[in-house]
CHARMM internal coordinates of N, CA and C (Angstrom, degrees):
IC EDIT
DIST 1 N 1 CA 1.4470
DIST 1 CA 1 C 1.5289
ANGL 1 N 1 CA 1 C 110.94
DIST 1 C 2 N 1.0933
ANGL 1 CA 1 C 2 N 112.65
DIHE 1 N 1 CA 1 C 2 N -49.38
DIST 2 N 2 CA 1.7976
ANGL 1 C 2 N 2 CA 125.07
DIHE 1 CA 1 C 2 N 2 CA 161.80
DIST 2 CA 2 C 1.4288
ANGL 2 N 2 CA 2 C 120.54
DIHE 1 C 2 N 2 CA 2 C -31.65
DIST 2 C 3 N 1.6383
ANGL 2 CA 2 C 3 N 99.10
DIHE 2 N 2 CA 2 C 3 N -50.36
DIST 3 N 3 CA 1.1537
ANGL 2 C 3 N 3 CA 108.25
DIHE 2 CA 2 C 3 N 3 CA 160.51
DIST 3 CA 3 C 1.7071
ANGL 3 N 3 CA 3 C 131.44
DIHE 2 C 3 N 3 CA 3 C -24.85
DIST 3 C 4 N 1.3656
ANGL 3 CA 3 C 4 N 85.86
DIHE 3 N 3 CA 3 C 4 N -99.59
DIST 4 N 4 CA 1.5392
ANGL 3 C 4 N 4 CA 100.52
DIHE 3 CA 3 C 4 N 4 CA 167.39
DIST 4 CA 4 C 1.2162
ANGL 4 N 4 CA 4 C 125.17
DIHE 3 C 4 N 4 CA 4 C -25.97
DIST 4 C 5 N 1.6716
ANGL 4 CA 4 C 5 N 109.48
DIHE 4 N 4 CA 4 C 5 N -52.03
DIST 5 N 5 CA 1.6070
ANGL 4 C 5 N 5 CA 105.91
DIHE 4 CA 4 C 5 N 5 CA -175.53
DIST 5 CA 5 C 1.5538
ANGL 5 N 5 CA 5 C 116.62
DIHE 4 C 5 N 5 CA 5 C -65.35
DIST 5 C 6 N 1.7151
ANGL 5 CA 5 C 6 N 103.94
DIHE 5 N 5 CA 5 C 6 N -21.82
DIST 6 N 6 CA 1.4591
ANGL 5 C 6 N 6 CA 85.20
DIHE 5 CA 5 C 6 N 6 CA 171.73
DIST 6 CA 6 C 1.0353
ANGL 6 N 6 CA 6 C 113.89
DIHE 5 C 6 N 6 CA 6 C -112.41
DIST 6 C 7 N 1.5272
ANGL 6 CA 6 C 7 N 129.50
DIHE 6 N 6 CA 6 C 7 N 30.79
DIST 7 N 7 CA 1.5298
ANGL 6 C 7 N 7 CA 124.37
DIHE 6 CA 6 C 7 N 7 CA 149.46
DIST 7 CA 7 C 1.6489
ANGL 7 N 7 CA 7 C 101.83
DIHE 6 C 7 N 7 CA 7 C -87.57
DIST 7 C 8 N 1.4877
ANGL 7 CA 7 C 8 N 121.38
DIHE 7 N 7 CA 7 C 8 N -14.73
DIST 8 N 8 CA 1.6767
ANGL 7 C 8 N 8 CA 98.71
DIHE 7 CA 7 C 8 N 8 CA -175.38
DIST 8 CA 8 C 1.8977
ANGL 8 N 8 CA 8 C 87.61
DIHE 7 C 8 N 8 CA 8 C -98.14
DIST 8 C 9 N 1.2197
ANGL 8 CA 8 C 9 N 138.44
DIHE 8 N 8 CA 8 C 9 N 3.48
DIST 9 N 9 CA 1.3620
ANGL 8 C 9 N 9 CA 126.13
DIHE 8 CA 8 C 9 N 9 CA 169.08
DIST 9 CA 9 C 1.3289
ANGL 9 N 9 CA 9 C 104.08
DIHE 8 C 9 N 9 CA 9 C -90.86
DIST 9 C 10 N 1.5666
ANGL 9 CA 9 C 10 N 128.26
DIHE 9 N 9 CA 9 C 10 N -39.45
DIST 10 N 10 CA 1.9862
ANGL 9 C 10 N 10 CA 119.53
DIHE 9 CA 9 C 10 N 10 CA 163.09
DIST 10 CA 10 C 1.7772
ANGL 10 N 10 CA 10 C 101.05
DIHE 9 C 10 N 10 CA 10 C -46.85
DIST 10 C 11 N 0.8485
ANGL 10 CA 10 C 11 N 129.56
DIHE 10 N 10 CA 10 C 11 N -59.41
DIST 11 N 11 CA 1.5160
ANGL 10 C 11 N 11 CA 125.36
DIHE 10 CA 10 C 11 N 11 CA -169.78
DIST 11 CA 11 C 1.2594
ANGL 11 N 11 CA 11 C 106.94
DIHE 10 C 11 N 11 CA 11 C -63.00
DIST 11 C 12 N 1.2180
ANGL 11 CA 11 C 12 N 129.52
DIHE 11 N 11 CA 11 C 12 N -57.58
DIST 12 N 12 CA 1.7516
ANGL 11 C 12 N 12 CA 105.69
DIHE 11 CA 11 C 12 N 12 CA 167.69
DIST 12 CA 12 C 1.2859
ANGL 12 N 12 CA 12 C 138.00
DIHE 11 C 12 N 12 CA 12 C -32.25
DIST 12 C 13 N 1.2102
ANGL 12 CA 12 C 13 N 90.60
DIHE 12 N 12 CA 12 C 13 N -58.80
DIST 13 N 13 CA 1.7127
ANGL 12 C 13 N 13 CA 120.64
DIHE 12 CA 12 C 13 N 13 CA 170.15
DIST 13 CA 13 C 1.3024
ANGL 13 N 13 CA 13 C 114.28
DIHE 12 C 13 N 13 CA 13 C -47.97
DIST 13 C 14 N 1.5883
ANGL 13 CA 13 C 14 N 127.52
DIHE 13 N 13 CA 13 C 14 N -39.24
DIST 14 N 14 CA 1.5274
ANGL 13 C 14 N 14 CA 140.06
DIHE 13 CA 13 C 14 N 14 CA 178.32
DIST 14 CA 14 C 1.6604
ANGL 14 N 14 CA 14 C 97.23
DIHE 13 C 14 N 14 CA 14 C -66.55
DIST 14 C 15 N 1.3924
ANGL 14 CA 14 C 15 N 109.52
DIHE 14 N 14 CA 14 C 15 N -61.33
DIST 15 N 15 CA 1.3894
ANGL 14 C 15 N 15 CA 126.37
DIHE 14 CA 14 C 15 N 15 CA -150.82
DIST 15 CA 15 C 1.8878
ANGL 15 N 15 CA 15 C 86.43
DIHE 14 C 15 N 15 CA 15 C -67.74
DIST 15 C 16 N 1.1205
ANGL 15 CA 15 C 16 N 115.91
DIHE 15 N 15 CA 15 C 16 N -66.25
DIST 16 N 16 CA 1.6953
ANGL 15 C 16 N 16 CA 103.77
DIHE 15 CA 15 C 16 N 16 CA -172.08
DIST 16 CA 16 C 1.5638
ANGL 16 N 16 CA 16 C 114.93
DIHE 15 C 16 N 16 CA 16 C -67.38
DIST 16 C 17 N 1.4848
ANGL 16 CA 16 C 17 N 109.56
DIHE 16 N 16 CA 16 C 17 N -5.86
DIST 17 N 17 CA 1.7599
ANGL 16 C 17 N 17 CA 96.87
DIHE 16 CA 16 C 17 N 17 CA 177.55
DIST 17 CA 17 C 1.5388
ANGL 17 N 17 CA 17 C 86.09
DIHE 16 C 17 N 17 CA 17 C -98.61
DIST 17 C 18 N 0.9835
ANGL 17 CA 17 C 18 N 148.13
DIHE 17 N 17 CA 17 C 18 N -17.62
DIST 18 N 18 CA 1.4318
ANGL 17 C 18 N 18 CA 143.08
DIHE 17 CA 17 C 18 N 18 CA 179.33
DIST 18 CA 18 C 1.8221
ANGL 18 N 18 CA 18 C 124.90
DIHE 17 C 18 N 18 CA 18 C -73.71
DIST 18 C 19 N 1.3689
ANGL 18 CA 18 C 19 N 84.41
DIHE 18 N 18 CA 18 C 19 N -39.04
DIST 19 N 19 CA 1.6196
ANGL 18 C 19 N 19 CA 100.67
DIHE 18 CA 18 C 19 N 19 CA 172.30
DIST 19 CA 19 C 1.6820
ANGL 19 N 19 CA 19 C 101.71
DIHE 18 C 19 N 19 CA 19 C -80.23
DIST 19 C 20 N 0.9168
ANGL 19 CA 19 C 20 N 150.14
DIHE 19 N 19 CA 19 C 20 N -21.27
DIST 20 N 20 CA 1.4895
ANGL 19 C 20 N 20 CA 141.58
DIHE 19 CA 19 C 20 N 20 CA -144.62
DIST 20 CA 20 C 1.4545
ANGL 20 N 20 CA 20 C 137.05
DIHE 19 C 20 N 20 CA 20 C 60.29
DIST 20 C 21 N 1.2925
ANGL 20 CA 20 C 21 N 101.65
DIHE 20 N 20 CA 20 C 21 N -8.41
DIST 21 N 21 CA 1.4778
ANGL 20 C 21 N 21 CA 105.21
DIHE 20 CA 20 C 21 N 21 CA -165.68
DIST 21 CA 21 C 1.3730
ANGL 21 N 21 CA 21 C 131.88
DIHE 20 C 21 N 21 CA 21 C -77.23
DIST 21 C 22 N 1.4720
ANGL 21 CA 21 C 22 N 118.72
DIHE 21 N 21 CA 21 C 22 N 148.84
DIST 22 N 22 CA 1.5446
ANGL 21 C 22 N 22 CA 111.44
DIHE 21 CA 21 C 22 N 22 CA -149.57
DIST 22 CA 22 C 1.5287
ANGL 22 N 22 CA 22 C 88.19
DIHE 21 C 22 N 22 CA 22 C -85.54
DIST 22 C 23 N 1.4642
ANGL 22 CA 22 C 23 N 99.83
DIHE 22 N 22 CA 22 C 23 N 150.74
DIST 23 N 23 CA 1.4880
ANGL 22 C 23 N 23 CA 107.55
DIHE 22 CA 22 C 23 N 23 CA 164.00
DIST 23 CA 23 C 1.8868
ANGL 23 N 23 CA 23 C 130.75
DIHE 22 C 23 N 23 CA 23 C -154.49
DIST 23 C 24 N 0.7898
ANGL 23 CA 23 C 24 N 131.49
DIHE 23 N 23 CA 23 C 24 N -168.55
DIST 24 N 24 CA 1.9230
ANGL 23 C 24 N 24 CA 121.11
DIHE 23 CA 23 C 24 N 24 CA -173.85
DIST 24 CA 24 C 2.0443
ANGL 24 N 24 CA 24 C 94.09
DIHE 23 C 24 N 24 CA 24 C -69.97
DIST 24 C 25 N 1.7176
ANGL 24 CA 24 C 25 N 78.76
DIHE 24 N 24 CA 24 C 25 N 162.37
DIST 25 N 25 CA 1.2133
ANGL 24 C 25 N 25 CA 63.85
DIHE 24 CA 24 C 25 N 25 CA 158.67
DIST 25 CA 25 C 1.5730
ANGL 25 N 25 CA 25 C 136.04
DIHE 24 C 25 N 25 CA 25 C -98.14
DIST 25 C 26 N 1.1246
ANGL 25 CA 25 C 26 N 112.36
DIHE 25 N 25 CA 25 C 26 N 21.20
DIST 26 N 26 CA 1.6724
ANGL 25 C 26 N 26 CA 118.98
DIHE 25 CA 25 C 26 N 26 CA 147.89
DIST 26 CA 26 C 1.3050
ANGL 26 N 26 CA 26 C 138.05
DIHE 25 C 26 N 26 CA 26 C -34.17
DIST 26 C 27 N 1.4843
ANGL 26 CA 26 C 27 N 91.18
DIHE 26 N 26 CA 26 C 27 N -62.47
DIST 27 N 27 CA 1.2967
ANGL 26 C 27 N 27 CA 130.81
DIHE 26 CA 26 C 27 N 27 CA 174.85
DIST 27 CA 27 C 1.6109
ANGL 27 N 27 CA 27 C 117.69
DIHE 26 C 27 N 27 CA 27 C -57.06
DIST 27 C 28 N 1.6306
ANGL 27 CA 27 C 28 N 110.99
DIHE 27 N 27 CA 27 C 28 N -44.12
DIST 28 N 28 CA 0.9350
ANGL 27 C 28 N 28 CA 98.53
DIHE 27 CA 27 C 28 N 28 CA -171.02
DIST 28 CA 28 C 1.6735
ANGL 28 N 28 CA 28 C 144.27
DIHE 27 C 28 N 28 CA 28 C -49.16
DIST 28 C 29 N 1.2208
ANGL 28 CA 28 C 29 N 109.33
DIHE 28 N 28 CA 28 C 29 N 158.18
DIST 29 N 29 CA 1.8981
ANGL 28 C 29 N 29 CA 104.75
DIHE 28 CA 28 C 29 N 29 CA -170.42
DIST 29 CA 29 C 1.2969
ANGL 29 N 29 CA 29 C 113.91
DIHE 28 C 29 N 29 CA 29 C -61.26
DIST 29 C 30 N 1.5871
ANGL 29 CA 29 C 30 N 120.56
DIHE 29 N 29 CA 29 C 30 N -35.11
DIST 30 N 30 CA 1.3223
ANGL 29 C 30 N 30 CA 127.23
DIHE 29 CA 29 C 30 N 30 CA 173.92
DIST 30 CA 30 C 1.5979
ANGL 30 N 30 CA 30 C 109.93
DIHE 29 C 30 N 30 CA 30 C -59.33
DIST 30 C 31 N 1.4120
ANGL 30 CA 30 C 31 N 113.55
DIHE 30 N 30 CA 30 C 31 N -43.64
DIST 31 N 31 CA 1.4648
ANGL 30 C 31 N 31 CA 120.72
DIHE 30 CA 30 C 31 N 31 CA -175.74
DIST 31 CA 31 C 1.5715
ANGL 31 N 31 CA 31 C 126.34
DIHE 30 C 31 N 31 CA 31 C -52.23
DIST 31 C 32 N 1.4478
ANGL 31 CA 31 C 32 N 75.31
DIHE 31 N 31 CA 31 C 32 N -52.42
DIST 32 N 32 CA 1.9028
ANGL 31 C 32 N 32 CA 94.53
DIHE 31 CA 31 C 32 N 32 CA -176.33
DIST 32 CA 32 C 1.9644
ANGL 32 N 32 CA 32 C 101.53
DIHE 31 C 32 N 32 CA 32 C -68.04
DIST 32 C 33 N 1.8286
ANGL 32 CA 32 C 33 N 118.98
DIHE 32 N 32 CA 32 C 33 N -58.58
DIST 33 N 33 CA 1.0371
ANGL 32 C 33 N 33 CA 109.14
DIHE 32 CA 32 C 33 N 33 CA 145.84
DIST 33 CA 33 C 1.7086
ANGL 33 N 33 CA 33 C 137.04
DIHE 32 C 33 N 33 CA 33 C 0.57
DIST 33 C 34 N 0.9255
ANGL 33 CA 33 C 34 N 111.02
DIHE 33 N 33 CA 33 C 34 N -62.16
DIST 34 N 34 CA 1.2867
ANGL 33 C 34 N 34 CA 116.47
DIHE 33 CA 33 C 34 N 34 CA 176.21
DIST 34 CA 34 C 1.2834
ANGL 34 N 34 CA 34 C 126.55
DIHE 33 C 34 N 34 CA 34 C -73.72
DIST 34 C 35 N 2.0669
ANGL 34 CA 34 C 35 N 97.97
DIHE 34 N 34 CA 34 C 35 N -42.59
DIST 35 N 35 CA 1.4840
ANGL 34 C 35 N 35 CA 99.19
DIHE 34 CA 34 C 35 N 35 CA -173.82
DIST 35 CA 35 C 1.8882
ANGL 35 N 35 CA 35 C 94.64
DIHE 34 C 35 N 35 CA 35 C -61.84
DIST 35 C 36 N 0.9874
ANGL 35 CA 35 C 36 N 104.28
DIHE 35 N 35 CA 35 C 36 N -38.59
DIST 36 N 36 CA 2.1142
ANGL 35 C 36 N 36 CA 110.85
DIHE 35 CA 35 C 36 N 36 CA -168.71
DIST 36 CA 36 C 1.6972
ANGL 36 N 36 CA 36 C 99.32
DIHE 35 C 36 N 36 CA 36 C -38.11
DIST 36 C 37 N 1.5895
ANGL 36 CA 36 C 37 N 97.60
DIHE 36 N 36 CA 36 C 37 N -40.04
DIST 37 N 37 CA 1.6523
ANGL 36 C 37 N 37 CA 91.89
DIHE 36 CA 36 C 37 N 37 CA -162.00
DIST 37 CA 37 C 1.2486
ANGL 37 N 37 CA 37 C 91.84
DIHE 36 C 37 N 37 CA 37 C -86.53
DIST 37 C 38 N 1.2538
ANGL 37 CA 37 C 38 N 137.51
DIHE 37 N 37 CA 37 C 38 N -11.70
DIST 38 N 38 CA 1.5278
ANGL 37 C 38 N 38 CA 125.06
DIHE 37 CA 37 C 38 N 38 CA -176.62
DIST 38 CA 38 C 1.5578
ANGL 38 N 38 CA 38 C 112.63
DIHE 37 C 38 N 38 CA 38 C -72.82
DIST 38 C 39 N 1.4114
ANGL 38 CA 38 C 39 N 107.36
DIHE 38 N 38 CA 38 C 39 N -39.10
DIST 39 N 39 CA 1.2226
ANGL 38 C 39 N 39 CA 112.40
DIHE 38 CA 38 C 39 N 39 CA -171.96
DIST 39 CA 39 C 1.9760
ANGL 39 N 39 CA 39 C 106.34
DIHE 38 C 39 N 39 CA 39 C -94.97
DIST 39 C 40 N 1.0241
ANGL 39 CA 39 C 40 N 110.93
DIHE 39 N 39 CA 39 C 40 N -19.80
DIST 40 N 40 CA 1.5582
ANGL 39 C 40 N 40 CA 111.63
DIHE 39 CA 39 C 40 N 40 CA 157.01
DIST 40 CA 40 C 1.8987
ANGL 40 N 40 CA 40 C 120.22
DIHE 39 C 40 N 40 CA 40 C -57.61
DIST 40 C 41 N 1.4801
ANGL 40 CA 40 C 41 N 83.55
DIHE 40 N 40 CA 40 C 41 N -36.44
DIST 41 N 41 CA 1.7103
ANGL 40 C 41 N 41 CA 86.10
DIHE 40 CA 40 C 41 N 41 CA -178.07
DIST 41 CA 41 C 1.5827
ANGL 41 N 41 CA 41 C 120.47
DIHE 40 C 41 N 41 CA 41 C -89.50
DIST 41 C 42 N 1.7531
ANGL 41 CA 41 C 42 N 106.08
DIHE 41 N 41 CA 41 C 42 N -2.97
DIST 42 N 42 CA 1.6369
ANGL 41 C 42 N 42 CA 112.52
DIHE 41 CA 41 C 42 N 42 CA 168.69
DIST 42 CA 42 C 1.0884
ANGL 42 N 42 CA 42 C 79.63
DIHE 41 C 42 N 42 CA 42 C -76.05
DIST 42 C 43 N 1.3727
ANGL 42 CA 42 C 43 N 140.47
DIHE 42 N 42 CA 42 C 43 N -83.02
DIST 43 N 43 CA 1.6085
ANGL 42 C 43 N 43 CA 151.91
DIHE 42 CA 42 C 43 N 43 CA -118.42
DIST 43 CA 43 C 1.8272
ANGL 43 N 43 CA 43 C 95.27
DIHE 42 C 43 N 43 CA 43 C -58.01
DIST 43 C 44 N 1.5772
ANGL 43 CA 43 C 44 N 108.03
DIHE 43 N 43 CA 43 C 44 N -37.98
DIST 44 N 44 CA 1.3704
ANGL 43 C 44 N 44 CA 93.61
DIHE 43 CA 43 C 44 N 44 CA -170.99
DIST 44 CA 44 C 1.3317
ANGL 44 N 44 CA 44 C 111.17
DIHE 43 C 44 N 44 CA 44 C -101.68
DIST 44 C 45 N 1.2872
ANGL 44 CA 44 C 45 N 116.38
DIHE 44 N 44 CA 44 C 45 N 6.01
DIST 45 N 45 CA 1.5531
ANGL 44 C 45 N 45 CA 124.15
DIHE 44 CA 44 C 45 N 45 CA 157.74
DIST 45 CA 45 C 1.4450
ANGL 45 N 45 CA 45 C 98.10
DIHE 44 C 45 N 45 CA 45 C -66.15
DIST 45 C 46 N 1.1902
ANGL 45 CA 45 C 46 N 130.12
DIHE 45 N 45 CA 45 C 46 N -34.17
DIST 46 N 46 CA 2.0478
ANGL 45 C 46 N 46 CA 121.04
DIHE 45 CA 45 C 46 N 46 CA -161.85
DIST 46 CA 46 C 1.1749
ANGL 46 N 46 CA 46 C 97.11
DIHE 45 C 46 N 46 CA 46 C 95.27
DIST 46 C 47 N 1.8019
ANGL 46 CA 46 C 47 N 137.02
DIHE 46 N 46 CA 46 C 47 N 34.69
DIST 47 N 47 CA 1.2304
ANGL 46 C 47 N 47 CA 107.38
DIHE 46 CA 46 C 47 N 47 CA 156.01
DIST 47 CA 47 C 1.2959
ANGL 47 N 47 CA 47 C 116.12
DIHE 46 C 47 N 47 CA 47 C -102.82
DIST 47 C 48 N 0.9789
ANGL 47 CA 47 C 48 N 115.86
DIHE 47 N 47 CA 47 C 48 N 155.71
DIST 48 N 48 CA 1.7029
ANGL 47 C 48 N 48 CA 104.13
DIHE 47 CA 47 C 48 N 48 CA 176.91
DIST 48 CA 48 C 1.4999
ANGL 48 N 48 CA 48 C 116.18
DIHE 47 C 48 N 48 CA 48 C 79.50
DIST 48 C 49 N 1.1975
ANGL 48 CA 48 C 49 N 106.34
DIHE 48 N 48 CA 48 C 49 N 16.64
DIST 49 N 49 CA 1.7679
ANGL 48 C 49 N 49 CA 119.56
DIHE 48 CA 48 C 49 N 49 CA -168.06
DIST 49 CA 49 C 1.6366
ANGL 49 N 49 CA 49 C 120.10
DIHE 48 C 49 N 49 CA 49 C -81.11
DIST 49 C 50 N 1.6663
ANGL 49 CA 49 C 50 N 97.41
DIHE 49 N 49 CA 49 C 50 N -4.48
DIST 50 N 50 CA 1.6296
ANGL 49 C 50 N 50 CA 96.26
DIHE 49 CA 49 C 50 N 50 CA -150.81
DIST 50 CA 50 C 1.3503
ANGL 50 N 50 CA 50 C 155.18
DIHE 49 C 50 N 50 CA 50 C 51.07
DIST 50 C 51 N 1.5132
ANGL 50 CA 50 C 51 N 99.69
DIHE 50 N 50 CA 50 C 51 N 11.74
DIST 51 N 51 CA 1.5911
ANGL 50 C 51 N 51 CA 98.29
DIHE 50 CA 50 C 51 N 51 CA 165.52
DIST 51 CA 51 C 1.4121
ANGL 51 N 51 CA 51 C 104.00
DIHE 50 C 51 N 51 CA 51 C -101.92
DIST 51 C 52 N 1.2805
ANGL 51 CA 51 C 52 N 95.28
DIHE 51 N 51 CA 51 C 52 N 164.81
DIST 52 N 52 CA 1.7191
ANGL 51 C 52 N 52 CA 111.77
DIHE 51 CA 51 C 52 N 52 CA 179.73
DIST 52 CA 52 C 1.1033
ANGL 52 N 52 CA 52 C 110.85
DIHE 51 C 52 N 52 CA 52 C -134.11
DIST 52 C 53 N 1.7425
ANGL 52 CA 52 C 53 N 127.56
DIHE 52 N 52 CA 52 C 53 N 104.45
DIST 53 N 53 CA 1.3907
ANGL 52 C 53 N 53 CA 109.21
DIHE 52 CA 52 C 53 N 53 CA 142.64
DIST 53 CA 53 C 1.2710
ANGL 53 N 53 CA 53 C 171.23
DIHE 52 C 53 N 53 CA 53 C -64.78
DIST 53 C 54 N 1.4214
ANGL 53 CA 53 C 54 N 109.57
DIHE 53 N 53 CA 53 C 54 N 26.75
DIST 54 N 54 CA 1.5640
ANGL 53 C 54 N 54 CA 156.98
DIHE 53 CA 53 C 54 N 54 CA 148.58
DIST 54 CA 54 C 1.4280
ANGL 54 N 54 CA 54 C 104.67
DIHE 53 C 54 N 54 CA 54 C -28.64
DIST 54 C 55 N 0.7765
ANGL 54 CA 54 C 55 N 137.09
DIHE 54 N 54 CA 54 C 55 N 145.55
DIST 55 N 55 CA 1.6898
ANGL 54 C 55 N 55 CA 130.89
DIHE 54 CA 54 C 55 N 55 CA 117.02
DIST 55 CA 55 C 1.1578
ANGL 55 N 55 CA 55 C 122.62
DIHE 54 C 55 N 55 CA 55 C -135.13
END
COOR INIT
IC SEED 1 N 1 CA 1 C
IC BUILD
């Protein structure tokens, strides 16, 4: 699931450093960038992975 969110936060990040357009610094491409790798680097820690060792 981690995944995803930071493949749709790389695509923001592409799409507003691609377009030029000014924006907060929230927004920014570097920002979002980072958050992508933040949440790329839970995903490959196993958080957020959906398994459970429960039963």
């Amino acid at each position: 699931m981690l995944a995803i969110v930071a493949a749709i936060l790389f695509a923001i990040a592409f799409i507003l450093n691609a377009a030029g357009t000014a924006t907060s610094a929230v927004f920014d491409p570097t920002s979002l960038l980072l958050a992508g790798l933040f949440c790329l680097a839970l995903h490959l820690a196993g958080i957020g992975s959906g398994w459970s060792w429960r039963r």
